[in-house]
Every structure is written in C-alpha cells, then in structure tokens.
LUMNU-623369 format. One record per residue (C-alpha): residue number from 1; residue in three letters; chain; x, y, z. Coordinates in pm, whole numbers, plus 32768, in hexadecimal, padded with zeros to 4 digits. Example, Ala and Ser with C-alpha at 12.3 -4.5 7.8 and 13.67 -1.06 7.14 Angstrom:
2
   k   r c east north   up
   1 ALA A 84CE  7E3E 830C
   2 SER A 8557  7F96 82CA
% end
This chain:
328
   k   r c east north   up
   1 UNK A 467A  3FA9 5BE8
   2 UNK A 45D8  408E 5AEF
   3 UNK A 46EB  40B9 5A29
   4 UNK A 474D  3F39 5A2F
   5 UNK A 45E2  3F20 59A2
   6 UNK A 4636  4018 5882
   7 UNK A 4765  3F8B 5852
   8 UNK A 46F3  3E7B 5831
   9 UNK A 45D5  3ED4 572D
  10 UNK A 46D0  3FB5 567F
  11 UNK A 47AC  3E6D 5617
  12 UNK A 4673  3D74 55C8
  13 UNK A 45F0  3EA3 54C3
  14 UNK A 472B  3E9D 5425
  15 UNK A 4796  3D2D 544B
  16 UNK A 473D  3D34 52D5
  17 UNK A 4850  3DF5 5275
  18 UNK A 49CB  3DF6 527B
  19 UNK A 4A3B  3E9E 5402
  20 UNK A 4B69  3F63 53F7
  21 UNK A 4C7D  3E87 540B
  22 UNK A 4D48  3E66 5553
  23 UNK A 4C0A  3F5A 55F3
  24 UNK A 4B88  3EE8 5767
  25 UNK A 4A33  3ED8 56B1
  26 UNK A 4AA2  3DC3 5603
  27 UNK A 4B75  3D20 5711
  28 UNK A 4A1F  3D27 57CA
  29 UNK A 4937  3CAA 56D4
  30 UNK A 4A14  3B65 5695
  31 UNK A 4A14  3B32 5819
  32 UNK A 48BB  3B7F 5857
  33 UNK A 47C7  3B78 572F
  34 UNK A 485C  3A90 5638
  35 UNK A 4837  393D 56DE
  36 UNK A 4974  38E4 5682
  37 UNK A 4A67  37C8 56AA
  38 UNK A 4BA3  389B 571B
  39 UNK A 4BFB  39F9 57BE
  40 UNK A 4C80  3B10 5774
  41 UNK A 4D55  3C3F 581B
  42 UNK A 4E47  3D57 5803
  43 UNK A 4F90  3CC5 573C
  44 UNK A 4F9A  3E00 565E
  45 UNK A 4F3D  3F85 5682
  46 UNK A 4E5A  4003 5557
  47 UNK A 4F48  4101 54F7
  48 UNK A 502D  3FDB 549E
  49 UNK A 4F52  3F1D 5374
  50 UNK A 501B  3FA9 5263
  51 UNK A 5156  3F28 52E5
  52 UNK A 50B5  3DD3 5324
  53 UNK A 503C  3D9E 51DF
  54 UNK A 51C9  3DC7 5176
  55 UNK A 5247  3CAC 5247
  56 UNK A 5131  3BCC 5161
  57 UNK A 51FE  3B48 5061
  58 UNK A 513D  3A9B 4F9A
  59 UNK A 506B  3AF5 4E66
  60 UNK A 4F6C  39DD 4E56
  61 UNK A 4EEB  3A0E 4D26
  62 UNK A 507D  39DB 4C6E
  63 UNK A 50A0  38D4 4D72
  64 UNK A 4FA5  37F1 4CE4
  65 UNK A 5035  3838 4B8D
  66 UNK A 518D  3830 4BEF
  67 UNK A 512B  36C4 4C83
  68 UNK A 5053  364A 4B44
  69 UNK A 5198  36B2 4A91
  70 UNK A 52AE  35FD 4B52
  71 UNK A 5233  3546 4C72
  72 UNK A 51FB  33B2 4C4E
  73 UNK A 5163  330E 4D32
  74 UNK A 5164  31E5 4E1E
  75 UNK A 507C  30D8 4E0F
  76 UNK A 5098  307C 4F9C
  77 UNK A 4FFC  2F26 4FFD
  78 UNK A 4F04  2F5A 5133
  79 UNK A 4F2F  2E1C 520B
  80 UNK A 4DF4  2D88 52E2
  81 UNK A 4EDD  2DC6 5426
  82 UNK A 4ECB  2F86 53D5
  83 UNK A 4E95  3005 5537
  84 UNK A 4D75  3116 5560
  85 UNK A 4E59  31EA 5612
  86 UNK A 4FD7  31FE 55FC
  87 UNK A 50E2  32E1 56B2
  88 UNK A 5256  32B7 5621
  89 UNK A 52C7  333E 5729
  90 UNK A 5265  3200 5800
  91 UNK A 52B9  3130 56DE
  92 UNK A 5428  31C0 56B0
  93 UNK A 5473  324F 5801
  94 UNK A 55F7  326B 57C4
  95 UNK A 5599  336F 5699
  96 UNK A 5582  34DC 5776
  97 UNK A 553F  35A2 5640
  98 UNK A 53FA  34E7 564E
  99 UNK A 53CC  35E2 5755
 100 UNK A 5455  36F3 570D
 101 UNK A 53BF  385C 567B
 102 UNK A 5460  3924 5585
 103 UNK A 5464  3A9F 553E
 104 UNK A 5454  3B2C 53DE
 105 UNK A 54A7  3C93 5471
 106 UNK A 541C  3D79 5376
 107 UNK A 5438  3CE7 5249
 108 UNK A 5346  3C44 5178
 109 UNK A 542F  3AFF 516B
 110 UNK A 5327  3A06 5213
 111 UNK A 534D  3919 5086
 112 UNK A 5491  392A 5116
 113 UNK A 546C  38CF 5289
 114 UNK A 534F  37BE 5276
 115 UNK A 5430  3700 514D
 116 UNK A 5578  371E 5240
 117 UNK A 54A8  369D 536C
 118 UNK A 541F  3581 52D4
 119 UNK A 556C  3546 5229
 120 UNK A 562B  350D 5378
 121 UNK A 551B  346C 5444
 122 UNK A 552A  3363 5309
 123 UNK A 5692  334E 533E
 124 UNK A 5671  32F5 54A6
 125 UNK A 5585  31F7 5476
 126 UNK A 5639  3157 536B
 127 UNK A 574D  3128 5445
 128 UNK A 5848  3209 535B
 129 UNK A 58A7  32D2 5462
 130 UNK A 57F2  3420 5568
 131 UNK A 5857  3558 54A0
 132 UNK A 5775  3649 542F
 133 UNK A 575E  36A8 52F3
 134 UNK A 577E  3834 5290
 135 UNK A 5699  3905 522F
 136 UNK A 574B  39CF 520B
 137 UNK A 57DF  3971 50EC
 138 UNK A 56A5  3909 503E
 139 UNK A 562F  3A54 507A
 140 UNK A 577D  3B2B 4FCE
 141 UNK A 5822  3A1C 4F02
 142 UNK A 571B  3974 4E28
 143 UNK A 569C  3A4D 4D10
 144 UNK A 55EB  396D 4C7B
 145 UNK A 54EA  3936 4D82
 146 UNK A 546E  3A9F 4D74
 147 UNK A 54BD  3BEE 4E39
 148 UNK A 5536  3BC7 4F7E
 149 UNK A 54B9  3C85 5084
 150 UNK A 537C  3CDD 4F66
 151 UNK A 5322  3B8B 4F6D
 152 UNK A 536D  3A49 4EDF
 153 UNK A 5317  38C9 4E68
 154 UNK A 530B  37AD 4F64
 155 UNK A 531B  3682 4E63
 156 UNK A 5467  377A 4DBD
 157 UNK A 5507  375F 4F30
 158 UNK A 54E0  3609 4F23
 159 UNK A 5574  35DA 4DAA
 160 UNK A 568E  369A 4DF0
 161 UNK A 56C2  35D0 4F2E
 162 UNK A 56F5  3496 4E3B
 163 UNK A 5785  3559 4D3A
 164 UNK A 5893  35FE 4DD3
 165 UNK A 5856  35C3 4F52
 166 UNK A 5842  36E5 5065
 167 UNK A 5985  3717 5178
 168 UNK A 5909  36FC 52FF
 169 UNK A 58D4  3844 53B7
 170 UNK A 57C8  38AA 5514
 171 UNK A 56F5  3989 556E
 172 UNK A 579B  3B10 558E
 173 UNK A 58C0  3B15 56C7
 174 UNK A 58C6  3999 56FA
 175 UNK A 5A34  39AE 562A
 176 UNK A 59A2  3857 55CD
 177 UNK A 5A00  37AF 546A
 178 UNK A 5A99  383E 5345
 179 UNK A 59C8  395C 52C9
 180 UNK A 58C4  39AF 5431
 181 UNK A 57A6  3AA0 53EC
 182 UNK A 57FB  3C31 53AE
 183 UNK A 56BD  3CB4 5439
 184 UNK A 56AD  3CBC 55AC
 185 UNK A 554E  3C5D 5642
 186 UNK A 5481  3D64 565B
 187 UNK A 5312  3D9C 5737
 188 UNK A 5221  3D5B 560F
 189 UNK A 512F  3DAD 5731
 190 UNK A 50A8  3EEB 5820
 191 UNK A 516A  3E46 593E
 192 UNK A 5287  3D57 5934
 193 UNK A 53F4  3D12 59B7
 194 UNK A 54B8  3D88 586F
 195 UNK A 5509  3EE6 57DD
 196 UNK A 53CF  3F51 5708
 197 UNK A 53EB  3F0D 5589
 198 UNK A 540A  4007 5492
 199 UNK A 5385  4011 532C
 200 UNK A 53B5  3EF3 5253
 201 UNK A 553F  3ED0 51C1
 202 UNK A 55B0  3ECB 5072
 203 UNK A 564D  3D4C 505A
 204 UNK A 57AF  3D5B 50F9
 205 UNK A 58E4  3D18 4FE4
 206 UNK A 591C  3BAE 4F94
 207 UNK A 5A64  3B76 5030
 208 UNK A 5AF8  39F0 4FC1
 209 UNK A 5BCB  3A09 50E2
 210 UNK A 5BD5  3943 5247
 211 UNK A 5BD6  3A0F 535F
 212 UNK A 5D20  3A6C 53F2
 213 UNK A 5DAC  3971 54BA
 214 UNK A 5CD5  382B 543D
 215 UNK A 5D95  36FE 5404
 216 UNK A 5D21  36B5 528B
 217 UNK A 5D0C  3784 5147
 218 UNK A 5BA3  3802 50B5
 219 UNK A 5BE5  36F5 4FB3
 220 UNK A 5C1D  35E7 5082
 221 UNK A 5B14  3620 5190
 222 UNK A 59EC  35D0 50AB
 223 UNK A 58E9  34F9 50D5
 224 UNK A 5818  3461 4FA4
 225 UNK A 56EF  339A 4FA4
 226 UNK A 56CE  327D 4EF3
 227 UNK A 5560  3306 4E59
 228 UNK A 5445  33EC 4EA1
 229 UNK A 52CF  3384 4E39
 230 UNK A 5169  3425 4E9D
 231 UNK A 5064  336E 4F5B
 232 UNK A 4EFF  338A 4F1B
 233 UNK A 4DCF  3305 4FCE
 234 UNK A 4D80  32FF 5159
 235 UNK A 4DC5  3191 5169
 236 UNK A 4F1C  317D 50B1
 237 UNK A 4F66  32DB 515F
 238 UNK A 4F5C  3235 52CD
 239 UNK A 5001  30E9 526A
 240 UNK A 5101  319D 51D3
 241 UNK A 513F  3273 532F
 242 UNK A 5144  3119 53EA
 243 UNK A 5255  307C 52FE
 244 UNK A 5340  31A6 52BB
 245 UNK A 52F0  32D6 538C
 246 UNK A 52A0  3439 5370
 247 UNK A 5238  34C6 51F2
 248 UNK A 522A  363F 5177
 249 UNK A 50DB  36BF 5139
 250 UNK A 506B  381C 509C
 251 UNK A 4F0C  3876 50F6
 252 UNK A 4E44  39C9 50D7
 253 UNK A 4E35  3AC0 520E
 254 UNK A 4D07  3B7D 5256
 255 UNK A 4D1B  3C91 5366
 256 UNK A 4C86  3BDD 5474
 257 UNK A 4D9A  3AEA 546F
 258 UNK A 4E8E  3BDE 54CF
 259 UNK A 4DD1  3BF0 5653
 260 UNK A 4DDD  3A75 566C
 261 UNK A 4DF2  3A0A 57DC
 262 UNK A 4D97  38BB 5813
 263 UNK A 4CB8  378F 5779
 264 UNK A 4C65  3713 5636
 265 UNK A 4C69  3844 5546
 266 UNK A 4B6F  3877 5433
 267 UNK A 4B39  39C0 5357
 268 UNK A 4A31  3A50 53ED
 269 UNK A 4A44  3BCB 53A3
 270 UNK A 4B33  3CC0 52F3
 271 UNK A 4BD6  3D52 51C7
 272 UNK A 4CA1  3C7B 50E2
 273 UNK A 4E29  3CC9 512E
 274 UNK A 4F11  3BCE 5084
 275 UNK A 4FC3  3A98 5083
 276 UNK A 508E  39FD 5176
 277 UNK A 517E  38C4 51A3
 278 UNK A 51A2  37F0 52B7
 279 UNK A 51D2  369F 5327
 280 UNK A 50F5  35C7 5388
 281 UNK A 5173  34C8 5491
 282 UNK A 5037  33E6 54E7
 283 UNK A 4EE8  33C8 5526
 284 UNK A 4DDE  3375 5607
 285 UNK A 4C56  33B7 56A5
 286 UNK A 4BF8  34B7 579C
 287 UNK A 4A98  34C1 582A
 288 UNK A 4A0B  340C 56FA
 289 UNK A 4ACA  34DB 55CC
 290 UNK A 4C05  342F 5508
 291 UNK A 4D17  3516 54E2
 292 UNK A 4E6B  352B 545D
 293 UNK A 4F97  3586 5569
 294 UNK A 5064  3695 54E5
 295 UNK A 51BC  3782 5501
 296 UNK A 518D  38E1 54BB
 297 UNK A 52CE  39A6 54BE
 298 UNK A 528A  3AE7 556E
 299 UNK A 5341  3AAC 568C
 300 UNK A 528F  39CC 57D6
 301 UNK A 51EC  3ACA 5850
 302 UNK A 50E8  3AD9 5749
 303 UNK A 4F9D  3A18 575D
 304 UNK A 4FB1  38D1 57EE
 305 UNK A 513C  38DE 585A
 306 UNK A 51AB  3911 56F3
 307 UNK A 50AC  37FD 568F
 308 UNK A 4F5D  37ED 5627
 309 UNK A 4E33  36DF 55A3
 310 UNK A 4D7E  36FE 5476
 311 UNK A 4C52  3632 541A
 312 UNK A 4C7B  350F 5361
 313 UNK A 4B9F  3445 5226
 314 UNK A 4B3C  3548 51A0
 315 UNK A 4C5C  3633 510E
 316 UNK A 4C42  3736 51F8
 317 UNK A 4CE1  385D 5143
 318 UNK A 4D98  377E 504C
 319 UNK A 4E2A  371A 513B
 320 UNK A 4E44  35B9 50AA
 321 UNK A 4E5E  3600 4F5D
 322 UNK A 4FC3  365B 4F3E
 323 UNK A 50A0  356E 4FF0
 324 UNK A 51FF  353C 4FCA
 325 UNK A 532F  3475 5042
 326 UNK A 542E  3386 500E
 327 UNK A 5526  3268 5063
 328 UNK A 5667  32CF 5138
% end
C-alpha cells in the first residue's frame, strides 16, 4: 500500500513533464491519474522506441507541404440524412478487407499500407472487383512518392494510383495477387504469435515482375483510379466515409499512443515521435466522446485488435488535417 501511495505521488509530481516513453510509470498514470477517455498497456518493450519511431513514415511537417503543393481537394456535399455513427463494415458486408489488419513488418511503409488499404476496400465497394491492392509495390516501385521503407506521401500513393495504377498483391505468405508483401509479420509487441522483428529494413528492390506462377503480367495486373482528392472538415470527412468508404489519413504519434488498449484515444502524455498513416474506416460515440474508427497496420494483435479510436471534432493529432483518397 505504501508504495502504491508513493507511486502514486511520484507520477502526479511529474505529470507535468514528458514520462519515459513505453515506461510502466506512464502506462500507469494514463490508467490511473489522467482521467482519461481510453487505456493503455504493454504493446511495446521500452528498449524497442527507436525501432518504433522507424516504422513512422511520415514527416508531417513535408506532408503538409507536400499536400499544399500537389493535393486538390474535394468539395464533398454533406446531406441532412449523415448518420452520427457509421460502420462500413455493416454497410458493405460482402467487402472482408473492411475487416481485415495489415502488417507493415519492419519497415516504415505505413504511406504505403494505409493508401493500398483504402485503395482496395474502395474497389470492393465500387463493385470493380475484391482484390487487394499491393503495397507492396507502392512501397518499392514508386519513386516519386518518397523513400520506401524511410517513409513516404499518402496523397503521392494515391497520384500514382491514377497515374500509372498499382498491380494486386496480400499480405506476406498469402501467395495472394501479383506482387504479395516481402516482409513477413513480425511481433511489434513483448508477446505475440509471430517471430520477433528485427531492426527496421532498408526498402526491398523494386522488382516490376508478377510473382511466379500468376496468371497476368506486372503490366497488365494494374489497377488505376480514376482520381485522388483530399477531404477537409469533420462534416465532409464523415459524409465522405458514408458515400465511398475508407480514406488514408496521416496524423502525428506521441508516445503514449504506442500503449493504446482500448477507448477513445486522446494525447494525454509523452514525447513527440513522428508521423504515421492509416486509414480511417468510420466513426462513431463512446460514453459521450466522438471518435473516428481506425486501421493501424501493426499486425491484430496490437491495441484494439489491430484497430483503434481517436477522438473526433477537434483534430486530434492532425489527425483530420491531412486526408486523402480517391475514386476506384
């Protein structure tokens, strides 16, 4: 009991004050003393935060000017009828990607793998076919959306989806597509059911090349958008969720986030870390807070079953300030 109470006084004297990221101190203070609208718990071991903060591959701050630069956006009409909470997967039930939880391995591809989620979920729902889009090839084959495995541009996935469209492929061992993912999944976490990931890879060769034994050539297994766009604003953000699905969004990590467990997540301690992509799938209300529903692609057996909720209205860690997507 007595050291509970020290503990305890210990984290309240320093609640002030940045708490050592991935530490059981601050595990405890978001659990315990932060009256908080989520909770958090052991997805990562300390001695792993450098090798996190490779798999984020997005640099905000070029983001935004990368986006200013190239990105136009989408003026999205917000109907009278916009549901205050939508699922897609109840919407389009016959789309299983919907569902489904990547794994970036060790690689700090996640531009990559929140573009090619969204990508094939829009197919789906567009009725153009259930594929799923590689990100593989995003990730190794298009230089001009930034450095592979060192990180990358969402809204330059997207382009280059339109531009010159991206050949199917699954996740690592699935033999699934044209081009499936190189990087077997790997246990981001202190416990898991995969092998335990090592440092973060240099970006594996682009190879323009099907995989042996697939029916079609690299060339003719692409599949191009017919145009990518941002979104901006809550309203036209959620309307355009409930008309066309799932969008990419990039959105700045803090360490806390990285012990995410369950509930509505909002920054409430830690060091600055990076930026990450993901895709955002819906949204919704949980005991009073709006959040966004969202994909993260470290494997399901991070946070909330691969997914995790973010609060929503008020850009939560950018979250909303740096959508992307696009037609199928």
């Amino acid at each position: 009991m007595k050291f509970f109470i020290a503990l305890c006084a210990l984290v309240a004297a320093v609640a002030a004050f940045d708490l050592e990221p991935l530490s059981d101190v601050q595990i405890f203070y978001i659990n315990n003393l932060a009256n908080t609208t989520w909770k958090a718990g052991r997805n990562f071991h300390p001695k792993e935060i450098n090798r996190v903060r490779g798999m984020l591959g997005v640099n905000m701050k070029e983001n935004s000017a990368y986006n200013r630069l190239h990105l136009k956006y989408k003026e999205v009409p917000v109907r009278n009828d916009l549901p205050t909470d939508f699922d897609p997967r109840t919407k389009w039930p016959q789309c299983a990607s919907l569902n489904e939880i990547r794994d970036q391995a060790n690689c700090g591809s996640c531009w990559a793998f929140g573009s090619a989620e969204a990508m094939t979920d829009r197919i789906c729902i567009a009725g153009l076919g259930d594929v799923h889009i590689s990100a593989e090839d995003i990730n190794d084959c298009c230089k001009s959306c930034g450095n592979g495995c060192n990180g990358g541009f969402p809204a330059a996935a997207w382009s280059w989806y339109v531009d010159t469209g991206v050949v199917t492929g699954g996740q690592y061992g699935t033999n699934e597509g044209c081009m499936p993912y190189s990087l077997p999944h790997c246990d981001h976490h202190t416990t898991g059911k995969y092998q335990p990931c090592p440092a973060v890879v240099h970006t594996p060769k682009c190879v323009k090349k099907c995989r042996d034994g697939y029916a079609k050539s690299y060339s003719n297994d692409k599949n191009k958008g017919k145009k990518s766009y941002g979104v901006r604003g809550v309203q036209q953000i959620m309307q355009e969720l409930v008309d066309n699905g799932p969008v990419t969004a990039a959105f700045d990590v803090y360490s806390d986030f990285l012990s995410y467990k369950t509930g509505v997540y909002k920054h409430t301690t830690g060091s600055y870390e990076g930026g990450h992509a993901v895709k955002i799938i819906g949204y919704g209300t949980e005991n009073g807070q709006d959040y966004w529903l969202v994909a993260n692609s470290w494997n399901e057996d991070w946070g909330d079953k691969g997914f995790f909720k973010i609060a929503k209205g008020k850009n939560e860690c950018s979250i909303e300030s740096e959508i992307v997507a696009g037609d199928a």
